[in-house]
C-alpha positions in Angstrom: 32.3 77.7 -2.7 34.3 75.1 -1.2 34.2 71.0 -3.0 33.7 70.1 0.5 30.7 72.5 1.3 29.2 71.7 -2.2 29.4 68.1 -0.9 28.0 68.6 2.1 25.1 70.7 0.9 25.9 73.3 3.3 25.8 76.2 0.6 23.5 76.8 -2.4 25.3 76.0 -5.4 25.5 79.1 -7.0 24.8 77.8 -10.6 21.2 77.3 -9.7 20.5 81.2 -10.3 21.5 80.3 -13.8 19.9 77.0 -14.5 16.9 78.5 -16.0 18.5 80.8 -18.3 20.7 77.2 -19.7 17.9 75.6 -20.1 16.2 78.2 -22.2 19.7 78.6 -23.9 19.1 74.8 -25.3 15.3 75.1 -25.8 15.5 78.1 -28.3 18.8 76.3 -30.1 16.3 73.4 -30.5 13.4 75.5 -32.4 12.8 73.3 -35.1 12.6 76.8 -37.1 16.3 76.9 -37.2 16.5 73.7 -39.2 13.5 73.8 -41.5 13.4 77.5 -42.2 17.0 79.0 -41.8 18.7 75.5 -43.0 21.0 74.8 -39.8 22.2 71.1 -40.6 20.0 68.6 -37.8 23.2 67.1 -37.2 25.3 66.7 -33.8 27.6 69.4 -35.1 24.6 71.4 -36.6 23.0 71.3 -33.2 25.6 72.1 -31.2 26.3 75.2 -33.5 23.0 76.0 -32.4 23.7 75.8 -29.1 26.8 77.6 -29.0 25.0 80.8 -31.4 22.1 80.8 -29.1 24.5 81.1 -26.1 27.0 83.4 -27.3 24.1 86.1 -27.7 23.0 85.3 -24.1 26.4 86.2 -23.0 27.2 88.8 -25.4 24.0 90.3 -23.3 25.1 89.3 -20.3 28.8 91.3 -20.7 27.4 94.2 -21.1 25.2 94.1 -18.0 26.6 95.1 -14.4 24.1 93.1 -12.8 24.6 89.7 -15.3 28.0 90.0 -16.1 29.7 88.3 -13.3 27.4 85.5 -14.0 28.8 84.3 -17.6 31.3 81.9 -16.0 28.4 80.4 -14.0 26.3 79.9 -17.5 29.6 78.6 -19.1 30.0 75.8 -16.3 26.5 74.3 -17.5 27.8 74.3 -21.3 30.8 72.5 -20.3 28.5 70.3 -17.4 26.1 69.6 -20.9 28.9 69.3 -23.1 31.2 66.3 -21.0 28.0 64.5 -20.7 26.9 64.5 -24.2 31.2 63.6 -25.0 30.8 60.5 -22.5 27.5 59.4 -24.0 28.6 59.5 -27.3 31.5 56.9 -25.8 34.6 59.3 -25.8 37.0 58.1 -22.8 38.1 59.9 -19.9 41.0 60.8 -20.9 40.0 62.5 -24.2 36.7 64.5 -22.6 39.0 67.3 -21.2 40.9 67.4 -24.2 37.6 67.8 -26.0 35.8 70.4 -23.7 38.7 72.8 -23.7 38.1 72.8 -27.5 35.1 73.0 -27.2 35.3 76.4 -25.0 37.6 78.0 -27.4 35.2 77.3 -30.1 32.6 79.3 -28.0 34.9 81.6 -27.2 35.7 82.2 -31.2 31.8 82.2 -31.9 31.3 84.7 -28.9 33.9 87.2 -30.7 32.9 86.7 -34.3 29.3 87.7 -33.3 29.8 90.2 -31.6 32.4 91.8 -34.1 29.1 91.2 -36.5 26.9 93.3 -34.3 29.3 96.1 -33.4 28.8 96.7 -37.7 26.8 99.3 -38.6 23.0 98.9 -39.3 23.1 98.2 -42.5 25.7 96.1 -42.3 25.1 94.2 -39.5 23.4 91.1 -41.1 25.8 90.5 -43.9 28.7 90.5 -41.0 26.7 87.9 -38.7 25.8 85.6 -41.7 29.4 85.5 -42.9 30.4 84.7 -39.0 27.0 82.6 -39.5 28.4 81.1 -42.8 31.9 79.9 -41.0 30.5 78.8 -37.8 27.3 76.4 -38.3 26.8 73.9 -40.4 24.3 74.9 -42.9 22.5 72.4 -45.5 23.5 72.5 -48.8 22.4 75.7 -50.9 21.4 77.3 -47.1 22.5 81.2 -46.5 23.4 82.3 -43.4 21.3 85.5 -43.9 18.2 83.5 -42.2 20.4 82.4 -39.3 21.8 85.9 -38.8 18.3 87.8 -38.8 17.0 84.6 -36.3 20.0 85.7 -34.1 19.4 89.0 -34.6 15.8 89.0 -33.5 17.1 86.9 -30.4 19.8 89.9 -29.8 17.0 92.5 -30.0 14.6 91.1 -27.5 17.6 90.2 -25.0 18.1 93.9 -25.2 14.5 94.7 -24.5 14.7 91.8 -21.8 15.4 93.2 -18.0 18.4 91.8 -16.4 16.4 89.6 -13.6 14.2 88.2 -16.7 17.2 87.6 -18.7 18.4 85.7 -15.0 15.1 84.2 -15.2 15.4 82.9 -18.2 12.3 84.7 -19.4 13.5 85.6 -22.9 10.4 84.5 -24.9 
């Protein structure tokens, strides 16, 4: 889609299919569980771990899906939409946001590839690989495991695989 039909309105923006689905993204990352039971830090950086775990099992879903796949990039343009905002509120300058953002997508991009080299373990191992990708990639309080994290994310994993592709769209992921 063209900037100028965007502008114009005379095409749907083809985010919106995905707006849902980054909203829920951000509600589940802001489940109070993940603070006072697994001991994710409820800091800035503690919350956009979050964020960024939550997300990465959304997409890791969403790869391996012929009717969600192509749509990934769509969900990633919200992140970065959500991300630049949160970067000018917080008073960085316009020359440093884009800086920042591309950063930030390669930290996403890491977390993306450490979980899902966690989960391609076997069974048994597969929570002590995602709490050691869970232990390098969140901030945790002190004396916190990432064991609770990893079985949190896990249980998100398995009902995104019991989810159907046009709930998962939908954003209908309990």
């Amino acid at each position: 889609m063209s900037f100028l039909s965007r502008l114009l309105g005379t095409e749907p923006d083809p985010r919106e299919e995905v707006r849902a689905l980054w909203y829920k993204c951000v509600e589940i990352a802001r489940e109070p569980e993940w603070y006072s039971e697994c001991g994710v830090a409820d800091t800035l950086d503690g919350r956009f771990d979050m964020v960024s775990a939550v997300l990465a099992m959304v997409m890791l879903r969403m790869e391996g899906d012929s009717q969600l796949a192509s749509r990934t990039g769509l969900l990633a343009e919200f992140f970065v939409e959500d991300m630049d905002g949160q970067l000018r509120q917080s008073g960085v300058g316009d020359l440093m946001v884009g800086k920042k953002i591309g950063k930030l997508m390669s930290t996403l991009g890491g977390r993306i590839s450490a979980y899902r080299d966690g989960f391609a373990q076997s069974e048994n191992a597969v929570i002590g690989a995602v709490a050691e990708a869970v232990s390098r990639n969140v901030e945790l309080r002190e004396s916190a495991e990432g064991e609770r994290v990893a079985r949190r994310l896990n249980a998100l994993r398995s009902r995104l695989a019991e989810t159907t592709s046009d709930a998962v769209l939908a954003g209908d992921i309990g």
